[in-house]
C-alpha positions as CSV (number, residue, x, y, z in Angstrom):
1,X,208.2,-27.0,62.1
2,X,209.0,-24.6,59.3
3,X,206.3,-21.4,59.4
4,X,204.2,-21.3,56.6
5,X,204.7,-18.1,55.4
6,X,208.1,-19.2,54.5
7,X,206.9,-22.1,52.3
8,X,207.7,-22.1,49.0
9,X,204.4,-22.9,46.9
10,X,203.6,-26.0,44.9
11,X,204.5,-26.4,41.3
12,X,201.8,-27.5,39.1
13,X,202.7,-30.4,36.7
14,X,200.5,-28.9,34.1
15,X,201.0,-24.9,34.4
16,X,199.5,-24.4,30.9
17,X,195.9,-25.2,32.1
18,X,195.9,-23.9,35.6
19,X,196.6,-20.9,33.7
20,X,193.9,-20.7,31.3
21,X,191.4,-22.2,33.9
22,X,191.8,-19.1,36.0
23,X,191.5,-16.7,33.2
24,X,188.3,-18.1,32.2
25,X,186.9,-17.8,35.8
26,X,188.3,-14.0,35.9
27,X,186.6,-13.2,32.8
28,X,183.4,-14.4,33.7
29,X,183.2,-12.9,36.8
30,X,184.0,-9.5,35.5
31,X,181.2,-10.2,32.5
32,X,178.7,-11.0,35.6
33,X,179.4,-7.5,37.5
34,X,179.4,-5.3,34.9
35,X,175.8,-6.8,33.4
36,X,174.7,-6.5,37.1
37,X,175.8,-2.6,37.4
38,X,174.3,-1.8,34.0
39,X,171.5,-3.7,34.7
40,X,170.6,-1.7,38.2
41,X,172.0,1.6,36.9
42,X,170.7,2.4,34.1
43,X,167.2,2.8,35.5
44,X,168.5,5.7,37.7
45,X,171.2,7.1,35.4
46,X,168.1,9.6,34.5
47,X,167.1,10.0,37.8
48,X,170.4,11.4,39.0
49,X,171.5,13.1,36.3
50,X,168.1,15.4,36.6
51,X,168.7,15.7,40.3
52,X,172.3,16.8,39.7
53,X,170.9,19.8,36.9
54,X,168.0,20.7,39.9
55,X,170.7,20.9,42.5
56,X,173.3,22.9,40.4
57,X,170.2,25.6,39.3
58,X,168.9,26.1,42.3
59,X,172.6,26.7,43.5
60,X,173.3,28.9,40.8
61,X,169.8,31.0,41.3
62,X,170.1,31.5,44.8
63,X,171.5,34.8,45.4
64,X,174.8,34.1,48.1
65,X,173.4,35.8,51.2
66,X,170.7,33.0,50.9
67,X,172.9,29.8,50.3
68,X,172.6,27.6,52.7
69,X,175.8,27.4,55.3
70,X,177.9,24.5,56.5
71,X,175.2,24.7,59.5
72,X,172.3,24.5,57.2
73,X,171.1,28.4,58.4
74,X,170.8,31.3,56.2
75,X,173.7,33.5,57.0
76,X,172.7,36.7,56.6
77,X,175.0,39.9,55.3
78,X,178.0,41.0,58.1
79,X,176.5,43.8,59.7
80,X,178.7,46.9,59.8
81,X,181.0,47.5,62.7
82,X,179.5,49.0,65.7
83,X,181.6,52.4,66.8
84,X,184.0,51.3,69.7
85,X,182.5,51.8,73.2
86,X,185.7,53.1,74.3
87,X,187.3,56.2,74.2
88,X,189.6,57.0,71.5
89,X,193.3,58.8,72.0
90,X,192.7,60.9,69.0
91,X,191.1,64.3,69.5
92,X,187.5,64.2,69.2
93,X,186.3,66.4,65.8
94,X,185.2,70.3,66.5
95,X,181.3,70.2,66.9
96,X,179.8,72.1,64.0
97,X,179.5,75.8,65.2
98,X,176.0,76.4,65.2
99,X,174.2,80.4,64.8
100,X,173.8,82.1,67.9
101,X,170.3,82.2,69.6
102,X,168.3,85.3,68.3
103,X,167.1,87.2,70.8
104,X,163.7,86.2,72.1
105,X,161.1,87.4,69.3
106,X,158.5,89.4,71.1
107,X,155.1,89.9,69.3
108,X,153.2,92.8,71.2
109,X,149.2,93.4,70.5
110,X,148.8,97.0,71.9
111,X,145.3,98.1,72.5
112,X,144.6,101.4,73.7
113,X,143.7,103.2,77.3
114,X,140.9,105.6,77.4
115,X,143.0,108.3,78.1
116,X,142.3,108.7,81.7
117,X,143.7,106.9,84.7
118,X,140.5,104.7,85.4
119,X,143.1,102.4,87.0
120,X,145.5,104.2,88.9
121,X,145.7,103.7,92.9
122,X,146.7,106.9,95.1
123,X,149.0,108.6,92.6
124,X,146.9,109.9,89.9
125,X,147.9,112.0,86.7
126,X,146.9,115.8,86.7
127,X,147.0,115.8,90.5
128,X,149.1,118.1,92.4
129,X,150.6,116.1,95.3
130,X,152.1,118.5,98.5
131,X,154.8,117.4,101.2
132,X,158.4,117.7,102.2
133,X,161.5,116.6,100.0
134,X,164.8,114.6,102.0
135,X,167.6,113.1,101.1
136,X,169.9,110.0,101.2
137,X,172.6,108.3,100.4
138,X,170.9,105.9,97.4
139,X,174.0,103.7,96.9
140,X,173.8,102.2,93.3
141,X,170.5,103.4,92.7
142,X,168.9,100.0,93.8
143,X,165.8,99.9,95.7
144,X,162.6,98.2,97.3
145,X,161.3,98.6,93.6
146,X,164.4,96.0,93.0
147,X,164.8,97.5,89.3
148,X,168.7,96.9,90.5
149,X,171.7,99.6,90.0
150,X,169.7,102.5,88.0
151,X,171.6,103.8,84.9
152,X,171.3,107.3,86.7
153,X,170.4,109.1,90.0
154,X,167.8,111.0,89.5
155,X,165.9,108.6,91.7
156,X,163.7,108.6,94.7
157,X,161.8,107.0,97.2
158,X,157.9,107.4,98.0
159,X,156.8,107.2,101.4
160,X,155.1,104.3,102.1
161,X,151.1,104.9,101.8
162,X,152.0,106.2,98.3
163,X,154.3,103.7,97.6
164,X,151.1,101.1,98.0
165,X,152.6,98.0,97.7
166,X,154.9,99.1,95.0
167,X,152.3,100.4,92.7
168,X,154.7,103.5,92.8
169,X,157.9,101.8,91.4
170,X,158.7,103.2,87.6
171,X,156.6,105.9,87.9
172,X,158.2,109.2,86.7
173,X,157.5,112.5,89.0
174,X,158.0,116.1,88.5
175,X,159.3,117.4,91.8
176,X,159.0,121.3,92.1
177,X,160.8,123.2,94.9
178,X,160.3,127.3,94.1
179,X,161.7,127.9,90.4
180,X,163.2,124.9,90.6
181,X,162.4,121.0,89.2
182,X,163.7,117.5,88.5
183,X,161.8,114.4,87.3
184,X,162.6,111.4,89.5
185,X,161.8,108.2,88.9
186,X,160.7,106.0,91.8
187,X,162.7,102.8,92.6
188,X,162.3,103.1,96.5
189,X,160.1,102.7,100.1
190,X,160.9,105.6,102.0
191,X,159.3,103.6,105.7
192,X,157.9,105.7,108.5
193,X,158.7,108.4,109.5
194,X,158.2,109.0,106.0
195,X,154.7,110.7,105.7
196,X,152.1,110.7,103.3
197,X,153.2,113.3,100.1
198,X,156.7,112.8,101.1
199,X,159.8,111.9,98.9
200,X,163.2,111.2,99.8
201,X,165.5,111.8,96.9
202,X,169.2,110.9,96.1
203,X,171.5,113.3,97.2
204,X,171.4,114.3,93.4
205,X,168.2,114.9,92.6
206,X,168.2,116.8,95.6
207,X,170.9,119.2,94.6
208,X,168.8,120.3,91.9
209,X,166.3,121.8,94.0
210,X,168.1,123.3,96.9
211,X,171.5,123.0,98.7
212,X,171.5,119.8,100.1
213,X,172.8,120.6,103.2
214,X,169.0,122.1,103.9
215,X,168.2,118.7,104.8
216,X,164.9,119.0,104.5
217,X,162.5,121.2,101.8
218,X,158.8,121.7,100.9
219,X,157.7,120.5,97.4
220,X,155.1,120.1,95.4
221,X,154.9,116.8,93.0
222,X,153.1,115.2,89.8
223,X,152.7,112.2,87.9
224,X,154.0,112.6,84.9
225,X,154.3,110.5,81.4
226,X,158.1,111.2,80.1
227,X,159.0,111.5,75.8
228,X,162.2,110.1,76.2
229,X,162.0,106.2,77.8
230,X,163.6,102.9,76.3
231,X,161.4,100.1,75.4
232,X,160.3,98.0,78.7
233,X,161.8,94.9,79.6
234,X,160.5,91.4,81.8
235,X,162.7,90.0,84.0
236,X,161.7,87.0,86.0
237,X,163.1,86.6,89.2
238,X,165.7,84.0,90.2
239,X,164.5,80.6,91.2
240,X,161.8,80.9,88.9
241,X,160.9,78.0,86.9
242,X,157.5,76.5,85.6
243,X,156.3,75.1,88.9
244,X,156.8,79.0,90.5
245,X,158.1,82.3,89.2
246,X,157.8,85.8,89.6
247,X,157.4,88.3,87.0
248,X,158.7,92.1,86.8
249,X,158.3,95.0,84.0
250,X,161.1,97.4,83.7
251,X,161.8,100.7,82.0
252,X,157.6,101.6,81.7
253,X,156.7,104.9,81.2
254,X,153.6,104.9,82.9
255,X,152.4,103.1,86.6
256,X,151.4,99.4,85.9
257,X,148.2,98.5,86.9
258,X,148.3,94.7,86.2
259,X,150.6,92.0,85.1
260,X,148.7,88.7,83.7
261,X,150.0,86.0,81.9
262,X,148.2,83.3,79.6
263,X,146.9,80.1,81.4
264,X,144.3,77.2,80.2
265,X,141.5,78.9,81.3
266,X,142.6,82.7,79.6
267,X,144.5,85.5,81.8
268,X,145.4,85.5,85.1
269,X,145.9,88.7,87.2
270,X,149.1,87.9,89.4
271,X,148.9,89.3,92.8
272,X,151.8,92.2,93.3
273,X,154.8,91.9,95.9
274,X,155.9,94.7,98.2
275,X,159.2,93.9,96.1
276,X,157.9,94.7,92.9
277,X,157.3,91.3,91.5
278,X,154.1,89.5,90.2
279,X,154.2,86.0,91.9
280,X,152.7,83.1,90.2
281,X,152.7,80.6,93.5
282,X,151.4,77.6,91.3
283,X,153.5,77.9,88.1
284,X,150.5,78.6,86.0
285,X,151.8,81.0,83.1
286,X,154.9,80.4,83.6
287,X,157.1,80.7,80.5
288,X,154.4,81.6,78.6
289,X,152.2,85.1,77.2
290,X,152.7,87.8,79.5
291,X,149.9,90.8,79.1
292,X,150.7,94.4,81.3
293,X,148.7,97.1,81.4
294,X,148.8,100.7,82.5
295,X,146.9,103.2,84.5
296,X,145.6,104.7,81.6
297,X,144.0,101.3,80.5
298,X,146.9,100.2,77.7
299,X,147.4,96.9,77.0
300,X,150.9,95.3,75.9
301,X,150.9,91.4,74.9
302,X,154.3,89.9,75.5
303,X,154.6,86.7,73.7
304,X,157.9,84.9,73.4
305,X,159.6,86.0,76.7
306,X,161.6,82.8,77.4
307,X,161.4,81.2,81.1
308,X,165.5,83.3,82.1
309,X,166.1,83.7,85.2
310,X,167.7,87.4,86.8
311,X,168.0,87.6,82.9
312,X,167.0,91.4,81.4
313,X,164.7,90.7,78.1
314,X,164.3,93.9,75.9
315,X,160.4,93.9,74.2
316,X,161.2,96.8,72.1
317,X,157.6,98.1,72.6
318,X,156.7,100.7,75.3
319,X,153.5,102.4,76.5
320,X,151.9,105.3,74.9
321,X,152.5,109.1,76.4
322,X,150.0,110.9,77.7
């Protein structure tokens, strides 16, 4: 049997009205749709064409970091790129140089000593002090006062019941031996069998009084309250910090008779080491106002001494001469 895609079709015997048969059904079908689609369209040709206006508007209104993405969130701007974690292989730019620290500004309230030496210990200004004079080999200059190597030798040290727990240290003396004198200034504990009036000089000082190879020498010897001193200086010892520190004047013409500093509660008198520091134990003060005072009763208000330790820090003020 022959497939019937391969058979040929059948001839009409009257192809003039098959023709026009079909045309006529074409026609009217085509008539039929497009009454239908105007008939359902043209209620919602309005419709659409407002919607369309809204949609392009809106579009055109909304500023672009606000469109709405393919995902349907707002995107929002690209945020700049982060700095690279990682090191870079190009030399890092020079930090800008920046001014050197000043040096510490120190404010000083002076207020003024009666004139006498209410607070002065066993060495007492216009008191004439009798003993021996020795000598010894003094090194660097560097003491039991621990004012470290002294700038020159005219030093000594005081025996220890004048020394008193260093109230001694930095005090200036006029040592008298016949016609002769020096003024010492005391940065040592000479221990027993020192004796009470005695000082044992550097081999230098005690050249200007007698030979030295005397050995030994009587003396008299005074407190005295030099012209010619530098401004003091604080140094706070090393290891100090704000929990502990210890506190020492240096360069004073006169005998200290307290060291305080400024705490919560007002001043604080800091108990005075065999060594010649002021010991906070607690921290209290630390860092902060220092206030010294002399035999004669002078007061010097330190303020702006920063927490350095082993560091020299000039005040460029000094105490009065009497």
């Amino acid at each position: 049997m022959a497939s019937r895609s391969h058979r040929s079709p059948r001839r009409s015997s009257r192809p003039g009205s098959r023709t026009a048969l079909v045309s006529a059904v074409a026609v009217a079908a085509v008539a039929l749709v497009a009454s239908l689609v105007m008939a359902f369209g043209s209620g919602r040709g309005a419709e659409g064409e407002e919607a369309r206006k809204v949609t392009t508007t809106a579009a055109a209104d909304t500023p672009a970091r606000e469109r709405p993405t393919p995902t349907g969130r707002t995107s929002s701007p690209s945020p700049s790129p982060s700095p690279s974690a990682s090191k870079s292989t190009s030399p890092s730019p020079s930090p800008t140089p920046t001014a050197k620290s000043p040096k510490p500004k120190v404010t000083s309230a002076r207020r003024a000593g009666s004139g006498t030496a209410t607070l002065a210990g066993r060495i007492r200004p216009r008191t004439t002090y009798q003993g021996i004079a020795t000598l010894y080999d003094a090194g660097n200059g560097d003491g039991a006062c621990s004012f470290g190597p002294s700038p020159d030798m005219m030093i000594a040290a005081m025996n220890t019941t004048d020394y008193e727990t260093s109230r001694a240290c930095g005090a200036y003396v006029l040592v008298r031996s016949g016609s002769a004198s020096v003024t010492v200034r005391i940065t040592n504990e000479c221990p027993a069998p020192c004796k009470p009036g005695q000082l044992d000089l550097s081999a230098q000082a005690f050249a200007k009084l007698a030979d030295p190879s005397r050995g030994q020498i009587p003396i008299t010897w005074s407190l005295v309250s030099p012209g010619s001193p530098d401004t003091l200086s604080i140094r706070y010892k090393t290891g100090s910090s704000r929990y502990w520190c210890g506190i020492q004047a240096i360069g004073h013409r006169n005998p200290l008779a307290r060291l305080e500093v400024r705490t919560g509660s007002g001043w604080t008198a800091l108990a005075r080491t065999g060594y010649n520091y002021f010991l906070s134990e607690h921290g209290a003060g630390c860092g902060g106002a220092i206030r010294i005072t002399d035999i004669y009763g002078e007061q010097l208000t330190l303020d702006g001494i920063a927490l350095r330790p082993n560091t020299v820090q000039p005040t460029r003020v000094q105490f009065a001469r009497h």
